[in-house]
KEVEX-731267 format. One line per field, with one value per residue (C-alpha): chain; x, y, z; residue in three letters. Coordinates in pm, 1 decimal, always signed. Example, Ala and Ser with C-alpha at 12.3 -4.5 7.8 and 13.67 -1.06 7.14 Angstrom:
! KEVEX-731267
c	c(A, A) .
x	c(+1230.0, +1367.0) .
y	c(-450.0, -106.0) .
z	c(+780.0, +714.0) .
r	c(Ala, Ser) .
! end
This chain:
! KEVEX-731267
c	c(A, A, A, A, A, A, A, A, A, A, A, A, A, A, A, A, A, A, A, A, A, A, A, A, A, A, A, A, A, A, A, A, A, A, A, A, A, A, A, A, A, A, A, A, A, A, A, A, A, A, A, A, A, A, A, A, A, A, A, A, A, A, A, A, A, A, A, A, A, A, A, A, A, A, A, A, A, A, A, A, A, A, A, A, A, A, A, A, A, A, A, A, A, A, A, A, A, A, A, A, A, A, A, A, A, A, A, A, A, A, A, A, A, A, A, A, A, A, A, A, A, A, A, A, A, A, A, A, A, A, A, A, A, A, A, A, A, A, A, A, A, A, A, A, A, A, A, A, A, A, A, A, A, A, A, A, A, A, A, A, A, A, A, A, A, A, A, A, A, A, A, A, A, A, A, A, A, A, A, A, A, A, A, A, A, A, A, A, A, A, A, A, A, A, A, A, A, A, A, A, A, A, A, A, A, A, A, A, A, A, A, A, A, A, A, A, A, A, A, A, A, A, A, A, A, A, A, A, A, A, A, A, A, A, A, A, A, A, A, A, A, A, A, A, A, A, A, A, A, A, A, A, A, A, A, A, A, A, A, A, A, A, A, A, A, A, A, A, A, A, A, A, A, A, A, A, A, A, A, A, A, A, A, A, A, A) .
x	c(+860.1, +657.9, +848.9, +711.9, +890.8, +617.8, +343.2, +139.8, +61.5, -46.0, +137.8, +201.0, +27.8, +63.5, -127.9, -390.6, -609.8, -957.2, -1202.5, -1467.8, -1767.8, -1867.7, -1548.7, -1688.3, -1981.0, -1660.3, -1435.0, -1755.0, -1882.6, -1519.0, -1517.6, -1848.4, -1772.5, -1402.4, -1589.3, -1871.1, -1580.3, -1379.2, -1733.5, -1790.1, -1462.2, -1396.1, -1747.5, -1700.8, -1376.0, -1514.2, -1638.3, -1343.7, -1086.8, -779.6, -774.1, -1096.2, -1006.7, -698.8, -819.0, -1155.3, -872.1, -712.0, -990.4, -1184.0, -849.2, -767.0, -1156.3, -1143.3, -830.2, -921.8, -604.4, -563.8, -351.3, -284.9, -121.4, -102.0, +254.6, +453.1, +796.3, +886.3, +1055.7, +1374.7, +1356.4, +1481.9, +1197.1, +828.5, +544.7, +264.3, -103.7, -279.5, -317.5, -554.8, -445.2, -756.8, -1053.0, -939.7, -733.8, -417.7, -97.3, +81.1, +462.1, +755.8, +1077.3, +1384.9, +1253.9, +1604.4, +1608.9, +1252.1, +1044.7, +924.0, +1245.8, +1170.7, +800.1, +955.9, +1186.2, +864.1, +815.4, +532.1, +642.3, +461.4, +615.8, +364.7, +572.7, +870.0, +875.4, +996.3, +1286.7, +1382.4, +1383.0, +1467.1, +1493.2, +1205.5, +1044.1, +728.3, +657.6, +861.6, +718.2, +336.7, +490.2, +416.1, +467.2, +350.4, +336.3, +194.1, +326.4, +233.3, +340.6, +156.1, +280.4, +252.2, +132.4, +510.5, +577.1, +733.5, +722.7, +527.1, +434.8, +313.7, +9.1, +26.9, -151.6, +41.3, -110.0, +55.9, -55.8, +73.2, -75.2, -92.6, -62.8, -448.3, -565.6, -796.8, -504.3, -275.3, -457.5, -725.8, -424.3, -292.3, -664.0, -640.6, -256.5, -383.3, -686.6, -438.0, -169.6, -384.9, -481.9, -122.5, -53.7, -373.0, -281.6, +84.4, -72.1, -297.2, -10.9, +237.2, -107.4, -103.0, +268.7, +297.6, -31.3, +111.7, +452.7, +283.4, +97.1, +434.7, +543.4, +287.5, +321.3, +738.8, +606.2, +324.4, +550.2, +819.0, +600.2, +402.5, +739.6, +938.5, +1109.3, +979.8, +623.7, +521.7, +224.2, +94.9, -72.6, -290.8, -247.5, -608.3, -330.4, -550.9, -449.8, -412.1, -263.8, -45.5, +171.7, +107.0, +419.2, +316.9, -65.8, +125.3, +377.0, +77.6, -150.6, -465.3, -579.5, -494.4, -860.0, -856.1, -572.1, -701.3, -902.5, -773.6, -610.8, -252.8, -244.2, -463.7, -140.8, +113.9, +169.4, +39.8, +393.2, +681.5, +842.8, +506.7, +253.1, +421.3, +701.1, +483.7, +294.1, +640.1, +744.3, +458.7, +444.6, +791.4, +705.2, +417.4, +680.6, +883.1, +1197.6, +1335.5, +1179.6, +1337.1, +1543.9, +1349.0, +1186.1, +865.8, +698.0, +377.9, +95.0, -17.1) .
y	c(-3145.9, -2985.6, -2747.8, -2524.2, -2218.5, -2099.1, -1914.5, -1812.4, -2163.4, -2460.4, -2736.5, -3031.3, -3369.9, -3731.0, -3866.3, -4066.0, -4350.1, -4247.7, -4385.5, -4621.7, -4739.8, -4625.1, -4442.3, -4208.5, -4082.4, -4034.7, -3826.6, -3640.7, -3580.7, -3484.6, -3260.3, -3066.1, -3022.7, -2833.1, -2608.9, -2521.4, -2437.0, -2242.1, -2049.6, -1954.2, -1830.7, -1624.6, -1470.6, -1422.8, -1218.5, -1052.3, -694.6, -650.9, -405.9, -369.9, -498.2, -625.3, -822.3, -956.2, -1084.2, -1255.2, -1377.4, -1598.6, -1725.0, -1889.5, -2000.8, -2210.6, -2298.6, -2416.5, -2630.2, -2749.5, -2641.4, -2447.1, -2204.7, -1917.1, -1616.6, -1316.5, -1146.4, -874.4, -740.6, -543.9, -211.0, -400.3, -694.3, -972.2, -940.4, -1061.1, -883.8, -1055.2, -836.1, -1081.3, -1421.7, -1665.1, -1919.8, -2173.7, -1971.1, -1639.5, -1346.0, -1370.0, -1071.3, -947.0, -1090.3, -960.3, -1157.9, -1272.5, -1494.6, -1655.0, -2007.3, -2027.3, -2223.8, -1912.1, -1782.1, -2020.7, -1849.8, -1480.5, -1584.9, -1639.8, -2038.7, -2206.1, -2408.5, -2736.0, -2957.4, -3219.7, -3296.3, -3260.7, -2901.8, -2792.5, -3044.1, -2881.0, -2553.7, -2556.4, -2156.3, -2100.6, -2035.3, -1941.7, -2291.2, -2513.9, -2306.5, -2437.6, -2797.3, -2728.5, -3059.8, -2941.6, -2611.0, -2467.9, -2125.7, -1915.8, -1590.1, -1313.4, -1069.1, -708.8, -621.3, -662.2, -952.5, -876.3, -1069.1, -829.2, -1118.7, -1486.6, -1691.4, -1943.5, -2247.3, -2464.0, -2765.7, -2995.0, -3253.5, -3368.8, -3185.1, -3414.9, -3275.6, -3279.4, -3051.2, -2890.6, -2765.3, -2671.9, -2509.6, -2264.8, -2069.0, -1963.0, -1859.6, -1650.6, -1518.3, -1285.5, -1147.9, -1079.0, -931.9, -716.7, -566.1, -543.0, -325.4, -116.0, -35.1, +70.0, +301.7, +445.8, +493.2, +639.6, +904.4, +995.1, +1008.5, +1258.3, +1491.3, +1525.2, +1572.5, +1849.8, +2019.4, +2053.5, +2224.1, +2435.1, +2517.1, +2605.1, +2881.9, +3045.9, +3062.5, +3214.1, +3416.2, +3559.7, +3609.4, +3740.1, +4147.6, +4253.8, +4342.3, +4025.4, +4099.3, +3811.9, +4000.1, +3826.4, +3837.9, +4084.2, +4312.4, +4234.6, +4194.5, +3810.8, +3785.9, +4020.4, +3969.9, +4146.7, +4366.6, +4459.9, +4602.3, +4768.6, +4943.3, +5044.9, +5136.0, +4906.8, +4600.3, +4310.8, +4196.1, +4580.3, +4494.3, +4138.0, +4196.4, +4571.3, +4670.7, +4682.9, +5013.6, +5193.0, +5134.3, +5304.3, +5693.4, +5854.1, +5981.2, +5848.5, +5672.5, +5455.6, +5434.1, +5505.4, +5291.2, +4958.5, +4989.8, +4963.8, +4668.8, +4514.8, +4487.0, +4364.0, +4079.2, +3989.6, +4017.6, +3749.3, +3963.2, +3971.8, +4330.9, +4273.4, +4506.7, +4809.2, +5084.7, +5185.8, +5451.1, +5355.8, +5551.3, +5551.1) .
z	c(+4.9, -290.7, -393.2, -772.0, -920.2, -1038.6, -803.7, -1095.9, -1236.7, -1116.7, -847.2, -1093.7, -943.5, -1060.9, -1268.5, -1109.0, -1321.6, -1363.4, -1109.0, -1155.1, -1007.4, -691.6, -708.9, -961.6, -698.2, -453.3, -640.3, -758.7, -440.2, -273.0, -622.2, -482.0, -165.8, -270.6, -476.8, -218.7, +23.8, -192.3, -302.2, +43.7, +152.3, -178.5, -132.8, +247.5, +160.2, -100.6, +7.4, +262.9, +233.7, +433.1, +823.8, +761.2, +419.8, +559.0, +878.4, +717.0, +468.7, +733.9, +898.1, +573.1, +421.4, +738.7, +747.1, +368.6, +393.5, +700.2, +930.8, +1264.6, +1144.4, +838.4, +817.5, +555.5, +526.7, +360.5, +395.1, +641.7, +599.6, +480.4, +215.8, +517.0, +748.6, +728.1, +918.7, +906.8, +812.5, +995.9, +1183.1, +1195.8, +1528.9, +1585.5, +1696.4, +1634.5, +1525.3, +1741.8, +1723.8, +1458.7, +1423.2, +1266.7, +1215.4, +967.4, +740.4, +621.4, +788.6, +760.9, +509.9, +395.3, +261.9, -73.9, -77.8, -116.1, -345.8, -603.8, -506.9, -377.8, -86.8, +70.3, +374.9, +394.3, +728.8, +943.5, +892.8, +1272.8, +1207.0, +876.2, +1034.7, +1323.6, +1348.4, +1263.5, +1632.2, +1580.4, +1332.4, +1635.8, +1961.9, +1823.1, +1722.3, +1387.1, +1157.3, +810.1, +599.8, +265.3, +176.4, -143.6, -265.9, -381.6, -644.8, -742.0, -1150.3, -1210.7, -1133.7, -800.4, -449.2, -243.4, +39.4, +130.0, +220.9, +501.1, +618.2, +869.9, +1100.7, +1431.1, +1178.2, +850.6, +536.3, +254.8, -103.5, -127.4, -476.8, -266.9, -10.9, -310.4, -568.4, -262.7, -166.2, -509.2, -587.9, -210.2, -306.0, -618.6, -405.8, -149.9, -376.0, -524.3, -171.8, -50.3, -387.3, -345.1, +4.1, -96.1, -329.7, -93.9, +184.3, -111.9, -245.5, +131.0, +155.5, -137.5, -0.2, +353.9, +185.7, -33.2, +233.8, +463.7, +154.6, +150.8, +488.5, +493.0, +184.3, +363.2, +678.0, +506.7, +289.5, +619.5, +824.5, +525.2, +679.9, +310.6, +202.8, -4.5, -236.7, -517.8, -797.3, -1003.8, -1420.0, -1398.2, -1231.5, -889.3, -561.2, -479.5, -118.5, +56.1, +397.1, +753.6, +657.7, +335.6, +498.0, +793.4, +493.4, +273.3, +548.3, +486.7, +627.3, +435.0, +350.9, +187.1, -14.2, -153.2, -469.7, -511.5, -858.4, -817.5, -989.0, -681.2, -480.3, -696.7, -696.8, -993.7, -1083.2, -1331.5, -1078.8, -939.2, -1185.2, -1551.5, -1407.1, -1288.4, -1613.3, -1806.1, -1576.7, -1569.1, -1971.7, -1967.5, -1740.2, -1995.1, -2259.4, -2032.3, -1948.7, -1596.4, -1434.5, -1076.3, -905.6, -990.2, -751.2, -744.0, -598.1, -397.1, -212.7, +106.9) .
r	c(Unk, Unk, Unk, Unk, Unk, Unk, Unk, Unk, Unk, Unk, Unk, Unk, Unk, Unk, Unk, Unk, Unk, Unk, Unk, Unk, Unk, Unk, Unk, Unk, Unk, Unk, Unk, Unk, Unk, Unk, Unk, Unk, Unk, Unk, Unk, Unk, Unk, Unk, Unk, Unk, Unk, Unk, Unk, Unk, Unk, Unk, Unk, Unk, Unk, Unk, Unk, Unk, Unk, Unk, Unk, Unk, Unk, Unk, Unk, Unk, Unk, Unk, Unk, Unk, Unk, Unk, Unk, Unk, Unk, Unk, Unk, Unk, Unk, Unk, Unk, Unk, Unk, Unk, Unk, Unk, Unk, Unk, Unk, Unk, Unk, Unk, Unk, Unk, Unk, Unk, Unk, Unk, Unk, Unk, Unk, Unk, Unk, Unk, Unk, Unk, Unk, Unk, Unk, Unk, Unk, Unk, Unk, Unk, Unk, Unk, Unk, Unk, Unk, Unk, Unk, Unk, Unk, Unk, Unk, Unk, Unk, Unk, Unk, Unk, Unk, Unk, Unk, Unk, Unk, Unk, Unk, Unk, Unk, Unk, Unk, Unk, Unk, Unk, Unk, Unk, Unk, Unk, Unk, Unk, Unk, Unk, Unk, Unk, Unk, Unk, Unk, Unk, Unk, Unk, Unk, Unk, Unk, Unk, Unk, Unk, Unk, Unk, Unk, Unk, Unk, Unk, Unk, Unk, Unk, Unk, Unk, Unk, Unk, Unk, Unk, Unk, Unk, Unk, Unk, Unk, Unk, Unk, Unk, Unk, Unk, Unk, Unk, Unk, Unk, Unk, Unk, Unk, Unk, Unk, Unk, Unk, Unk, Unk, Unk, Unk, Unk, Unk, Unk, Unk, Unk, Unk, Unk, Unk, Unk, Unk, Unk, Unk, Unk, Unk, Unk, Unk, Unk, Unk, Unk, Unk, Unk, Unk, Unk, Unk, Unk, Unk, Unk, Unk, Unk, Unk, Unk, Unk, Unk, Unk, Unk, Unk, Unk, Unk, Unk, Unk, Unk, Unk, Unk, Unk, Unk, Unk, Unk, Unk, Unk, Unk, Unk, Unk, Unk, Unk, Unk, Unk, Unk, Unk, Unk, Unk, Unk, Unk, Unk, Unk, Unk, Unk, Unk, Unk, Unk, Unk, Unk, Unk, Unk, Unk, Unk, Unk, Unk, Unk, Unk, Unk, Unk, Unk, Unk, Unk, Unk, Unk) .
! end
């Protein structure tokens, strides 16, 4: 097994002696063609966004290493479970899974290591169903990370046949894992944006419900000393409908005697003045 600590740098390889001869056009060629695929699947990815991204993310990884299978994951809603975003199984998109990653090569991969089983991987883990119900013999896992640093998920490629530790099948993920965190976060941002709104709007919608069903006329005055809003007990109290009452100066609605309009013009200066002015009557018209 090849087995790095470090998902952010690069899987160390032997050193190999540099090639000569005709070997020279080889390693050239084999050079080319790992860049051409790579080139095709990051620009076939590349204008994606959610569903979309992920799923085209599976297909041209598998494509570019040259396996049947490859999967996307995050955590589930608890920190022991995997759910995969999507999965690529030989010609197409196939379901969604869920499941407990512990006993599974990919409980090294969320722990922040990149993860490769060149073979015998259904023998190593044996409870790992979904890698021994498809006779799985070799697997590459790579984790993606948030702008902290943090595990946020996992890149998979996985094949019946052995996988060896080709460059081309090691370093392809890792490139595929930051596109892929960076996705994962974006989408978490989105859903916790959302969250808050809809969170915000129920809250808006417990105050107007207990500001229309209050047993008290409600009215909202605006700092012009204007009418803002006004509830359906305040219009039925003051005898006008409420789109009368909206833009109407306050003072129209007080009685033009010490104890309504000399008495919300002293109230109303001590609220400007920032001193408490509840608990006071005052005498309105109707």
């Amino acid at each position: 097994m090849t087995h790095e600590p470090n998902a952010a740098g690069s899987l160390s390889q032997e050193p190999r002696q540099a090639p000569s001869g005709a070997g020279d056009a080889s390693v050239i060629s084999a050079v080319r063609d790992d860049l051409r695929a790579l080139e095709a699947a990051v620009e076939r990815t590349a204008r994606g966004t959610g569903l979309e991204f992920f799923q085209s993310l599976v297909r041209h990884l598998a494509e570019a290493i040259g396996v049947p299978y490859a999967v996307v994951a995050e955590f589930a809603d608890v920190n022991t479970r995997i759910r995969t975003l999507a999965f690529w199984a030989r010609d197409g998109i196939v379901d969604n899974i869920e499941y407990e990653y512990a006993g599974t090569p990919c409980a090294a991969v969320v722990r922040g290591d990149v993860c490769h089983h060149p073979t015998g991987v259904s023998e190593l883990f044996p409870q790992a169903k979904p890698l021994v119900e498809l006779g799985i013999d070799s697997y590459l896992g790579v984790p993606f990370l948030d702008g902290h640093g943090i595990v946020l998920g996992h890149l998979a490629v996985f094949d019946e046949q052995p996988m060896p530790p080709e460059p081309r099948r090691l370093f392809i993920p890792q490139i595929f894992a930051a596109r892929a965190g960076a996705e994962v976060e974006r989408l978490r941002a989105e859903r916790e944006r959302l969250g808050v709104e809809q969170r915000l709007r129920e809250s808006e919608q417990r105050y107007r419900d207990f500001f229309e069903e209050a047993p008290l006329a409600c009215l909202i005055i605006g700092v012009n000393r204007r009418v803002l809003s006004v509830n359906c007990r305040a219009a039925e109290w003051l005898g006008y409908t409420r789109e009368e009452l909206v833009g109407m100066p306050v003072a129209a609605l007080y009685a033009d005697t010490p104890a309504g309009k000399a008495q919300a013009d002293a109230s109303y200066r001590r609220f400007l003045a920032g001193e408490r002015s509840a608990g006071r009557e005052l005498e309105m018209r109707r």
